[in-house]
N, C-alpha and C positions, 0 to 999 in steps of 0.2 A: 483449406488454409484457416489458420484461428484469428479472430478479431480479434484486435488490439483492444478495445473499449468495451467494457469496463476490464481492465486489466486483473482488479483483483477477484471481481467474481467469476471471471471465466478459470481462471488458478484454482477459485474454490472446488470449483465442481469437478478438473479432471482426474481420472482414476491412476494410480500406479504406473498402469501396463502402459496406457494411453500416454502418460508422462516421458516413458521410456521410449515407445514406441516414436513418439517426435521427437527426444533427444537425437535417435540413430537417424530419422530421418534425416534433420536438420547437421547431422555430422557428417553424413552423406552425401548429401548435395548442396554445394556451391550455390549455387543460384537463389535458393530459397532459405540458405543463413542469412543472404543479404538481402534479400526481399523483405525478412522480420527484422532484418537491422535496422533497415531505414524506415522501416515502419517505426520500429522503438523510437526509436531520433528522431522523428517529425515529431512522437506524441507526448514526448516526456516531457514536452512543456507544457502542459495542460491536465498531464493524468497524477492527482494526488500520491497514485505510488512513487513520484518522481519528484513530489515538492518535502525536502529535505526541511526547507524554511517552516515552512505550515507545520510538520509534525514537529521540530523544534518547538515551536510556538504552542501549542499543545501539551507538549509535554512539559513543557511549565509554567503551563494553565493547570494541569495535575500535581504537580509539585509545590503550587503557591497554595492550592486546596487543602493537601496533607497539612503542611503546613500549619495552617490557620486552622485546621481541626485537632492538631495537636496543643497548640496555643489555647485554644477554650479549652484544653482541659478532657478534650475527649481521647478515647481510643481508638485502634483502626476499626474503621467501618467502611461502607460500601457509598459510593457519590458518584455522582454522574458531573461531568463538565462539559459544555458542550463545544463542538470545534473552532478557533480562530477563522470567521470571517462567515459562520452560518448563520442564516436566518433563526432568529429568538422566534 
C-alpha cells in the first residue's frame, strides 16, 4: 500500500510502469479505491498538495515580486520568495 505522506515526494519517485500498474490495480479492486479514498479525505487537510489557499497566497507573493522588479526598472531575472507562513 503507498503512504499518503508526503504526497508529493512519493509521486516524485514512482516509475511509469509502477504508475500504471497501480492505476489497474486500484481500477480493479473495490476495496482498496476506497481504502486510498478515505485516506486522501482524512489527509487533505493538512497535506500542502491540498491547500489551494496557501498556493494562492504564494502565487501572489510571486506576482507582487515580478512586479516590483519591473517597477525598478529591471528585467526578468531569477528570485526566490519564500512560502506564506514558513519560518524566515
Amino acid at each position: 500500500m503507498w503512504p499518503i505522506r508526503p504526497l508529493e515526494a512519493h509521486a516524485a519517485r514512482v516509475r511509469p510502469q509502477e504508475y500504471k500498474e497501480r492505476a489497474v490495480e486500484l481500477g480493479l479492486d473495490h476495496a482498496k479505491r476506497e481504502s486510498l479514498r478515505a485516506r486522501l479525505k482524512a489527509a487533505r487537510l493538512t497535506c500542502p498538495l491540498f491547500d489551494t489557499a496557501g498556493w494562492v497566497a504564494d502565487f501572489e507573493r510571486v506576482l507582487q515580486r515580478m512586479w516590483a522588479i519591473h517597477c525598478e526598472g529591471c528585467g526578468p531575472r531569477a528570485f526566490e520568495v519564500t512560502a506564506a507562513g514558513a519560518d524566515a
